[in-house]
C-alpha positions as CSV (number, residue, x, y, z in Angstrom):
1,X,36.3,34.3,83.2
2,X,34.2,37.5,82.7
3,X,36.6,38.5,79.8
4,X,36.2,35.1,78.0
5,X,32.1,35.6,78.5
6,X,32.5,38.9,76.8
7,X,34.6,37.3,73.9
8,X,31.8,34.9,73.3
9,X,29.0,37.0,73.0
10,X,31.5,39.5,70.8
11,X,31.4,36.1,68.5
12,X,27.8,35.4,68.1
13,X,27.3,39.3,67.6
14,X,29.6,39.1,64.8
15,X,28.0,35.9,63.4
16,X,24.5,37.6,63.7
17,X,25.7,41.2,61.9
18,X,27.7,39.2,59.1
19,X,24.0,37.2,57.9
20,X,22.2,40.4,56.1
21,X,25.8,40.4,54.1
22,X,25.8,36.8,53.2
23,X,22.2,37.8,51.6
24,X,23.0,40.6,49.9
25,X,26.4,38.4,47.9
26,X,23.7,34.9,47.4
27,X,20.0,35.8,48.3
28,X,17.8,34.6,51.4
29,X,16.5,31.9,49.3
30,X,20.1,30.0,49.4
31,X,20.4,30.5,52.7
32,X,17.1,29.2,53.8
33,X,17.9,26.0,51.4
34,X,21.0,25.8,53.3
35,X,19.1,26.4,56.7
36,X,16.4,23.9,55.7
37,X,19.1,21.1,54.8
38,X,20.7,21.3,58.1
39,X,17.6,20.4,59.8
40,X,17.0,17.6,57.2
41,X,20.4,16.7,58.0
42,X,20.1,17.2,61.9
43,X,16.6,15.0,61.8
44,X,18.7,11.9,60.7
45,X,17.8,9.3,57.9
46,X,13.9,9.3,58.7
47,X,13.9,13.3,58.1
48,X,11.0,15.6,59.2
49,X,7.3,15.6,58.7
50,X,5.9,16.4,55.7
51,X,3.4,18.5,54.5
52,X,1.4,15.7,55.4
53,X,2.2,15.2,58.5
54,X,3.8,11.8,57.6
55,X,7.8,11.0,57.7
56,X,9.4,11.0,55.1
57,X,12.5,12.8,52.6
58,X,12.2,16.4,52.2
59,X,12.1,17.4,48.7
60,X,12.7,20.6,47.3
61,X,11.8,22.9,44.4
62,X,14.9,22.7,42.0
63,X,16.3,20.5,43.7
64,X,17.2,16.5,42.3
65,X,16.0,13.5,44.0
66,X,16.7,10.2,43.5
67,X,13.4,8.0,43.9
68,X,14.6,4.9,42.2
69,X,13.3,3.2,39.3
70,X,10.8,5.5,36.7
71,X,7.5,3.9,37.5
72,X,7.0,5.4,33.6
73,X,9.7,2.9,32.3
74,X,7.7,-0.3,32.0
75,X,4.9,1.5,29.4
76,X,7.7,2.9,27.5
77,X,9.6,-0.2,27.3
78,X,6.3,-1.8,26.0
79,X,5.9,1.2,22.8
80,X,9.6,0.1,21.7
81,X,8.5,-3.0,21.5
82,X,5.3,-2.3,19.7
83,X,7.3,-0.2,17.4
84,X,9.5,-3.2,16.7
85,X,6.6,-5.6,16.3
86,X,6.6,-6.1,12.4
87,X,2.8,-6.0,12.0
88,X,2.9,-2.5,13.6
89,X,5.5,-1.1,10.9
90,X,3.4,-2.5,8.4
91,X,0.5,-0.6,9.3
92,X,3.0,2.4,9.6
93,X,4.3,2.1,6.0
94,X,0.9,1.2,4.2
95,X,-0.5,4.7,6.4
96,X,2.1,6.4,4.0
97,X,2.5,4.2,1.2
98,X,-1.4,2.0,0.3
99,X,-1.5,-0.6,-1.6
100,X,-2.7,0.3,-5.9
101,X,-4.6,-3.0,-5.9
102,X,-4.0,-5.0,-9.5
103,X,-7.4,-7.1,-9.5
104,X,-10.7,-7.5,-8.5
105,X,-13.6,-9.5,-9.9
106,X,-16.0,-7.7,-7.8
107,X,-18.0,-6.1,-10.6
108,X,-19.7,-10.0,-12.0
109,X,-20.0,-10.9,-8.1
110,X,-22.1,-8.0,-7.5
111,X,-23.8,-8.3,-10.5
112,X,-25.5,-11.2,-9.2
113,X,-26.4,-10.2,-5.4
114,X,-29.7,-9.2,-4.9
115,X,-28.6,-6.2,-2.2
116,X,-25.5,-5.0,-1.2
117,X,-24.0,-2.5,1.0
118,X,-20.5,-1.8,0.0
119,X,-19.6,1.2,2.5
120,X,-22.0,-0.4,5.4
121,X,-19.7,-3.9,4.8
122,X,-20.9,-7.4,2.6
123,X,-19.8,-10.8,4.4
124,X,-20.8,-12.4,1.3
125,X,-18.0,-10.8,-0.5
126,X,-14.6,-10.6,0.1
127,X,-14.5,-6.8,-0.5
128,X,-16.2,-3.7,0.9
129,X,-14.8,-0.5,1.6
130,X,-14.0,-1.3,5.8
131,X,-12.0,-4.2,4.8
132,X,-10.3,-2.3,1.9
133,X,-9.6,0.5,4.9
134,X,-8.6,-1.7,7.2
135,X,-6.3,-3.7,4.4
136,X,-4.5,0.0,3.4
137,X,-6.2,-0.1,-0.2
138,X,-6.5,2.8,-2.3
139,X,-7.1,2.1,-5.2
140,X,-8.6,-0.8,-7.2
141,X,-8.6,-2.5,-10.5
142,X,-12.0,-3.4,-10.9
143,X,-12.0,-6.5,-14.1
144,X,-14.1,-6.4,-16.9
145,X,-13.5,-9.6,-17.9
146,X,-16.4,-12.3,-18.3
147,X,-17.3,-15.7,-18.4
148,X,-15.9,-18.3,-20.9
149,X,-18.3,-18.6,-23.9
150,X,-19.2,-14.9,-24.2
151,X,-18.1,-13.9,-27.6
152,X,-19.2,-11.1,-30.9
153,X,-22.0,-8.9,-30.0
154,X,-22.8,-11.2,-26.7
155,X,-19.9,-10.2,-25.6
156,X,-19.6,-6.4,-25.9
157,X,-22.7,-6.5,-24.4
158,X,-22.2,-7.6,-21.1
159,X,-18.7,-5.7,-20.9
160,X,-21.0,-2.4,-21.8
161,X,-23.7,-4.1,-18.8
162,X,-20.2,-4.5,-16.6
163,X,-18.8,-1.3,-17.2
164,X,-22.2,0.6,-16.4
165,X,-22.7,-1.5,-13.3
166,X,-19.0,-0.5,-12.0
167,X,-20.0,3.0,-12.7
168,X,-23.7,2.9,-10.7
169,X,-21.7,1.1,-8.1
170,X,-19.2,4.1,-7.7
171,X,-21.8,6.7,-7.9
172,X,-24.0,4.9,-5.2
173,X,-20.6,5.0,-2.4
174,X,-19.7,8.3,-3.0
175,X,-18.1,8.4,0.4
176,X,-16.1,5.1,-0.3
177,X,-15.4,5.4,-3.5
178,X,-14.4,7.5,-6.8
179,X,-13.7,6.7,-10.4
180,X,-10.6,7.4,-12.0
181,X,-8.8,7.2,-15.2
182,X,-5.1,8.3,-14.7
183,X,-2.4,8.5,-11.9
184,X,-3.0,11.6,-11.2
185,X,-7.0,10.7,-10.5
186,X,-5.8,7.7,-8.5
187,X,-3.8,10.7,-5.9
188,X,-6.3,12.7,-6.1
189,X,-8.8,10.1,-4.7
190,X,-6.9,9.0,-2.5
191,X,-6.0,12.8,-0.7
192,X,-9.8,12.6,0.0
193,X,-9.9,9.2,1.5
194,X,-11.7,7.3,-1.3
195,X,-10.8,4.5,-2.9
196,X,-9.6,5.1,-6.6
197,X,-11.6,2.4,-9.2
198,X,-10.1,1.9,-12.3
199,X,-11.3,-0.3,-14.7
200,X,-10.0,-2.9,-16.1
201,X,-8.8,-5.7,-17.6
202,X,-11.5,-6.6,-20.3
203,X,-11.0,-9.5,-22.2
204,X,-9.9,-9.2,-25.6
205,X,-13.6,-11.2,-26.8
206,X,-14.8,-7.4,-25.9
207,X,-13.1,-5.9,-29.1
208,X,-15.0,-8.1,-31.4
209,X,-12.4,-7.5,-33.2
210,X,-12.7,-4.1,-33.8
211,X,-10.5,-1.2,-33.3
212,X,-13.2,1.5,-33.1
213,X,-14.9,-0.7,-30.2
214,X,-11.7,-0.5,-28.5
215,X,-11.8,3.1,-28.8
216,X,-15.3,3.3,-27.7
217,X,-14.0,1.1,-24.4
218,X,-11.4,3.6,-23.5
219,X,-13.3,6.8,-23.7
220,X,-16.1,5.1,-21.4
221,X,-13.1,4.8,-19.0
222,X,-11.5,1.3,-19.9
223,X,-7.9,1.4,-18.9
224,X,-6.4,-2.3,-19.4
225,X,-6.9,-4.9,-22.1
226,X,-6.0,-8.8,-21.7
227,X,-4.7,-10.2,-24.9
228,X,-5.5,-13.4,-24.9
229,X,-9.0,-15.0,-26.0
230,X,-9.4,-14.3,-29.2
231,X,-8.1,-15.5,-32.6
232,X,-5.6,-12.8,-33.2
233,X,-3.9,-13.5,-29.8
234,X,-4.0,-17.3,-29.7
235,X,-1.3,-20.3,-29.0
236,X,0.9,-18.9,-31.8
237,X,1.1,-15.8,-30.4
238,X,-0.1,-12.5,-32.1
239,X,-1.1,-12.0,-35.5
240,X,-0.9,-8.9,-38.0
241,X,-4.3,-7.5,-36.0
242,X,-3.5,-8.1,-33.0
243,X,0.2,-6.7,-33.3
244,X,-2.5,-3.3,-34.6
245,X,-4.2,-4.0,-31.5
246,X,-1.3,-3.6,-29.3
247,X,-0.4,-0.1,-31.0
248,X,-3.9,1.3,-31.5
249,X,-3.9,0.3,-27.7
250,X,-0.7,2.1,-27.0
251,X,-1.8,5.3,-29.2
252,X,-4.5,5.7,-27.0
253,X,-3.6,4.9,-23.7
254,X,-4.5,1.4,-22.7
255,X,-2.3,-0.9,-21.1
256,X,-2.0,-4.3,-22.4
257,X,-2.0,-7.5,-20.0
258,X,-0.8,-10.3,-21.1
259,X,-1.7,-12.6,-17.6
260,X,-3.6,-15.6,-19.3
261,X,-2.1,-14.9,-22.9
262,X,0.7,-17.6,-24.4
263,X,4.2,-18.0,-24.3
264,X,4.7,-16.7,-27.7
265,X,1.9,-13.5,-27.0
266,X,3.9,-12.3,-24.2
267,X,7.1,-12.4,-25.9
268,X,5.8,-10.7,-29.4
269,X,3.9,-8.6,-27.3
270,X,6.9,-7.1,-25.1
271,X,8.9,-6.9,-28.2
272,X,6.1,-4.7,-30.1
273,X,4.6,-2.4,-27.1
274,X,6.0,1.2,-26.8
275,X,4.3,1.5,-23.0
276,X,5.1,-1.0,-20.3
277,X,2.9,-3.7,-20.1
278,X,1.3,-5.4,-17.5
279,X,0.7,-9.1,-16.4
280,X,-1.8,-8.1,-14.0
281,X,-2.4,-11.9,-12.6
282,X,0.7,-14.0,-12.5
283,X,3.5,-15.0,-10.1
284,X,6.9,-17.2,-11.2
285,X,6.3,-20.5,-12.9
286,X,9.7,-21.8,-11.7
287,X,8.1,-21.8,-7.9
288,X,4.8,-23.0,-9.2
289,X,4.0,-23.9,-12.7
290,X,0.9,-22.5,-13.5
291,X,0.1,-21.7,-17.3
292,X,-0.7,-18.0,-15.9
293,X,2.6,-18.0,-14.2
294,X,5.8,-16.5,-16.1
295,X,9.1,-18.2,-16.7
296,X,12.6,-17.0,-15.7
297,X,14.0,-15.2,-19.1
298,X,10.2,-13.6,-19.6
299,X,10.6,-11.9,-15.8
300,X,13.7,-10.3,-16.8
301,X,12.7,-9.3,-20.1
302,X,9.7,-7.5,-18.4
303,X,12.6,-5.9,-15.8
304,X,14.4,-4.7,-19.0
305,X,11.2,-3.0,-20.9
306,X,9.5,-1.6,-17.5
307,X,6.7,-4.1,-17.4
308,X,5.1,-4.9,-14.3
309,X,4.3,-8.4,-12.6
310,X,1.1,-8.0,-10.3
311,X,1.6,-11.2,-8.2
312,X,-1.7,-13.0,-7.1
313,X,-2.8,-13.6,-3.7
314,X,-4.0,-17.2,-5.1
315,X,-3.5,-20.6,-3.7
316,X,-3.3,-21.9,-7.4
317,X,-0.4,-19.7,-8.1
318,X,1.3,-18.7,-5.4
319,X,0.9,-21.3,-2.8
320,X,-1.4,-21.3,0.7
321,X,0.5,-19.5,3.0
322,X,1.6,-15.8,3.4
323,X,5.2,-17.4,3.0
324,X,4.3,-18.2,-0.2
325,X,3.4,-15.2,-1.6
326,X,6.7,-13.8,-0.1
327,X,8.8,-16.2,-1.6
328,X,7.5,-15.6,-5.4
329,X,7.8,-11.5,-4.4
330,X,11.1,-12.1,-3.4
331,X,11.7,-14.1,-6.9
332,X,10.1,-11.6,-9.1
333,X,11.9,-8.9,-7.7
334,X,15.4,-10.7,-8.3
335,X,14.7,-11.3,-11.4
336,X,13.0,-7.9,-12.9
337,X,13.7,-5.6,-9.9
338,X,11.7,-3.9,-7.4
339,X,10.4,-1.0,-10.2
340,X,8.5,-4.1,-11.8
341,X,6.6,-6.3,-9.2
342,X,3.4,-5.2,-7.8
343,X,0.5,-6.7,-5.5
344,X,-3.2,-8.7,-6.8
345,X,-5.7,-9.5,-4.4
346,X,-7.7,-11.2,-7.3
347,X,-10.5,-11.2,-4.4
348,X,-14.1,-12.0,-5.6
349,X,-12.5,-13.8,-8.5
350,X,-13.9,-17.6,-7.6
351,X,-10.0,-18.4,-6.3
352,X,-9.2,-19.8,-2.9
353,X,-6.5,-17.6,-0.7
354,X,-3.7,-18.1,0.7
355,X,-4.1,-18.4,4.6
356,X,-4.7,-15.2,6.6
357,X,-5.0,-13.4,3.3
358,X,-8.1,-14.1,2.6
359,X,-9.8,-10.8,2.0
360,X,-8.9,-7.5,1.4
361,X,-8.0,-6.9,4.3
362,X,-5.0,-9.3,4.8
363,X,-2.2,-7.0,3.3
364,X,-0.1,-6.2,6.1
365,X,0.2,-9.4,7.4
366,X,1.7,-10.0,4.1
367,X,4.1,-6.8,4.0
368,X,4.8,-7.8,7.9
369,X,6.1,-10.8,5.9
370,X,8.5,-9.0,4.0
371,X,9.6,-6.3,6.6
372,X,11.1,-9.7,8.4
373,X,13.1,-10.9,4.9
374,X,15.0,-7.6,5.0
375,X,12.4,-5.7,2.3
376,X,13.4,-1.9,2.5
377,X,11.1,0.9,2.9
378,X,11.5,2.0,-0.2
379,X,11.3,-1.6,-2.3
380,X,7.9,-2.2,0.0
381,X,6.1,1.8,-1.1
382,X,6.9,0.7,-5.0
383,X,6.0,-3.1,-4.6
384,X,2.3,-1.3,-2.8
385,X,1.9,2.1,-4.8
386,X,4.7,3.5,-6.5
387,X,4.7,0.7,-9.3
388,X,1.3,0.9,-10.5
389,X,1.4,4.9,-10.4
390,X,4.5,4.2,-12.4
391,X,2.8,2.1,-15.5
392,X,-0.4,5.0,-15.3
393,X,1.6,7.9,-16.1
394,X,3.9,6.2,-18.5
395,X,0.9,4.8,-20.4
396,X,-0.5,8.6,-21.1
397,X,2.9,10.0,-21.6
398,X,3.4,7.6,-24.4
399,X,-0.5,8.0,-25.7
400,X,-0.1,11.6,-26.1
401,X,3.4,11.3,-27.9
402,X,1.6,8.5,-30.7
403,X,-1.1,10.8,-31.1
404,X,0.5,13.3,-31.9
405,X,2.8,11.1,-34.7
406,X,-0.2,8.4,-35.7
407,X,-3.7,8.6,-36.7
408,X,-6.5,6.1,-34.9
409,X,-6.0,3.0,-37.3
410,X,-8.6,1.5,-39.1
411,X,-7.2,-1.9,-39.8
412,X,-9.9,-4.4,-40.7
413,X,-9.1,-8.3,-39.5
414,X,-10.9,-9.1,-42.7
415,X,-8.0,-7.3,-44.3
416,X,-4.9,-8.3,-42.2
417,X,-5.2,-11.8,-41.3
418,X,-7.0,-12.9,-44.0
């Protein structure tokens, strides 16, 4: 019995001696983790006190431990499907890609308000500059164009008092808004966080039919001319002037708009002009068939000569719901292709909206729209920006090429038309 004693204790000697060895190979930590688990294990399923002093699991530094569902996972779930949320993605896109703005009719609106606050925000108005932020815009036609019955001298006059106004306007929101004249302008405003104002259209009644006034427009800062309202631009389309207007216009870097003009002025129009033109108010008359509204074969012959088709956001042309405007988008663009359709408000212009686009802040409810008919990324940023910059630069390219090859014309009506 004695000699089994003595074998015992030679055991738990051993065991004892052999420990500083197992340290040395792995390191006291592991063998305390190992140490510290067999007490966790020994305690049974309720485990020891914690640090606490309450009962619980034992948890460990390094160590894994399952504590079921991630509390984290319902506020996650709900940012996917935020992210999926249309409206969101619209915000997303028009953060990278604003909206170049085809129309506004905001200069003769202000012209008759005794006080306004553009940058503060105007609720008699359908645009100021927190809407226009909140809406993605960047940059703005602002029209030129007047009422019916302004004609000759009456007529330049107030597009001079327009065009002044527009610029006092501009100068008195410096940190809303900027003037500029070309594409590269337009960037440059908008890299600063103003909204670029271009101006135009003026109506063609501004030219009193002469060249040299158009001229005079454009080095004031006029950058689109509508050709329709006078006599060499009438129902039987253009006439030996007004085919001079379209290249003095083209010389010199105006773009010609031919929303409002006739059937047979669009077509001798889009025949004759060397720059793209523009039609900067008018949607497809095969969905609605407004005069201002272009036919099937004119759509593609704009898509063939790089015009561009600024749609309306108008009940009278488009319809009164955002669908509606989507559906003559998604018409224009099969017809002349996403390089030739573009967006205009046409706010401030006396026209009734289509529902939940009623300022200028409604676009991206609208591109929400077309985000859910399939519109790519890269259709949506030309259809918002990428179109309009598009026309601007090509319009100067082709100005500096005819000045260099023509001489400012100094066609008389008198002389051409008889």
């Amino acid at each position: 019995m004695a000699d089994l004693q003595d074998e015992l204790h030679a055991t738990t000697e051993v065991g004892e001696l052999d420990r500083p060895d197992a340290e040395a190979e792995f390191g006291p930590d592991v063998l305390e983790l190992e140490d510290e688990r067999g007490l966790a294990a020994d305690a049974g399923p309720e485990g020891p006190e914690g640090p606490d002093g309450l009962d619980g699991p034992v948890e460990f530094e390094g160590s894994e431990v399952d504590t079921g569902p991630d509390v984290d996972a319902g506020p996650e779930g709900d940012e996917e499907d935020a992210a999926d949320d249309p409206l969101v993605r619209a915000h997303a896109l028009l953060a990278a890609h604003p909206v170049a703005d085809g129309y506004s009719g905001l200069p003769w609106v202000l012209r008759h308000l005794p006080w306004y606050d553009l940058e503060l925000g105007e609720s008699t108005i359908d645009t100021d500059v927190p809407r226009l932020r909140e809406g993605h815009v960047a940059a703005l036609f602002w029209s030129l164009h007047l009422p019916e019955g302004l004609v000759g001298e009456r007529a330049v006059g107030a597009t001079l008092e327009q065009l002044d106004l527009v610029k006092t306007v501009v100068e008195a929101h410096p940190e809303g808004l900027r003037m500029a004249h070309s594409a590269a302008q337009v960037t440059d405003a908008r890299n600063c966080g103003r909204v670029a104002v271009l101006l135009g259209p003026a109506g063609a009644a501004a030219l009193d039919d002469s060249l040299g006034i158009l001229r005079a427009l454009h080095s004031l800062g006029l950058r689109v001319l509508t050709l329709s309202g006078a006599s060499w631009a009438g129902k039987n389309g253009l006439t030996r002037f007004g085919e001079e207007v379209v290249r003095e216009a083209n010389r010199i870097g105006v773009l010609v708009d031919l929303s409002g003009a006739s059937d047979a002025t669009v077509r001798r129009a889009l025949t004759i002009s060397k720059s793209p033109v523009v039609c900067t108010r008018s949607a497809a008359r095969d969905l609605r068939p407004h005069p201002a509204n272009l036919p099937d074969d004119v759509l593609v012959e704009l898509g063939i000569t790089k015009g561009l088709c600024l749609v309306p956001l108008t009940a009278e042309q488009t319809g009164p719901s955002v669908r509606d405007v989507a559906d003559h988008l998604d018409h224009v663009r099969a017809l002349a292709g996403p390089e030739c359709v573009g967006l205009s408000g046409t706010y401030d212009s006396g026209a009734a909206h289509p529902q939940d686009l009623s300022d200028a802040s409604g676009y991206p409810r609208l591109v929400a729209e077309l985000l859910g008919r399939g519109w790519s990324e890269s259709d949506l940023a030309l259809l918002t920006w990428g179109n309009v910059q598009r026309v601007l630069r090509s319009a100067d390219f082709m100005a500096r090429a005819a000045r260099s090859r023509r001489e400012p014309s100094t066609a008389k009506i008198a002389e051409m038309d008889g």
